[in-house]
N, C-alpha and C positions, 0 to 999 in steps of 0.2 A: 288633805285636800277635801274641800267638800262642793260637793257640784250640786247647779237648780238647772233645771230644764223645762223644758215642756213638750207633752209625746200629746201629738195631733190625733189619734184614736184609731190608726188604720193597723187593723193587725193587733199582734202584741197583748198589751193588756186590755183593749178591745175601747175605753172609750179617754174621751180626750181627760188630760191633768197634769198638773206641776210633781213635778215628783225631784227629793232630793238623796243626794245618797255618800256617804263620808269614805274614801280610799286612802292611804287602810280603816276597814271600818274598825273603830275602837270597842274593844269588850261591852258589852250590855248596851251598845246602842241603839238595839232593835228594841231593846226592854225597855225606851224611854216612853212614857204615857205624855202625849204630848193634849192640851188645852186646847186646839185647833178644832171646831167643829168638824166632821168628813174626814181629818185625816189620821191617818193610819199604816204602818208598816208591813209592808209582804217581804214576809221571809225569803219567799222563793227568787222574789228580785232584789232583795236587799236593799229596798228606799222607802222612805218615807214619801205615800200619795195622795194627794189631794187634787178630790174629783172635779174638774175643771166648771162642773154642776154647782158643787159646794160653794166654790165661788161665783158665780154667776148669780145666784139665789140667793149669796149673803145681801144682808140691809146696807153695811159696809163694806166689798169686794178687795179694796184696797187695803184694809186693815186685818181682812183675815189673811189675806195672802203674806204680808206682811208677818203677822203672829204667826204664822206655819214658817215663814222663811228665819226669824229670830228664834223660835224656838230649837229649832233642828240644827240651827248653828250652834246655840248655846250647848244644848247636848256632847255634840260631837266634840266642839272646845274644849267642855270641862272633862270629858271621859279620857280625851288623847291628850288632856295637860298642855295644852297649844298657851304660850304666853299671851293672855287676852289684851293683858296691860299694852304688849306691843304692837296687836296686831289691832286693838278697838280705838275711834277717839269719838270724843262727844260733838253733835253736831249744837252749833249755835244758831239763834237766828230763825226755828221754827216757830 
């Protein structure tokens, strides 16, 4: 299962961002170096964070969030062998 969220900044990790995070996490998927400008893995909470900044400031806001959201799926897919064939389909029409 992999979950996206977004933590409003009160408390916790103290400011606002999307953060995603794979249950059960599969072997080495903190170890993925993801392309995502800002975002990056904390150990201690186990997800993947991107600072809600990072987007805000990007040129394209929708594209990066997007790139953090494909990336962190693809990770987690290929490390827990999830059949992507069944679970992906190609959008037409964009």
């Amino acid at each position: 299962m992999l979950k996206l969220r977004f933590w409003p900044g009160n408390g916790g990790f103290g400011q606002a961002a999307f953060y995603v995070y794979a249950y059960p996490e599969p072997a080495g998927y903190g170890d993925t170096r993801l392309r995502t400008a800002g975002a990056s893995y904390y150990k201690d909470l186990g997800q993947f964070i991107l600072p809600y900044d990072a987007v805000r400031k990007a040129s394209d806001p929708d594209a990066l969030l997007l790139d953090f959201l494909q990336e962190t799926y693809e990770a987690a897919a290929d490390l827990a062998q999830w059949d992507r064939q069944a679970l992906e389909r190609s959008v037409t029409g964009r």
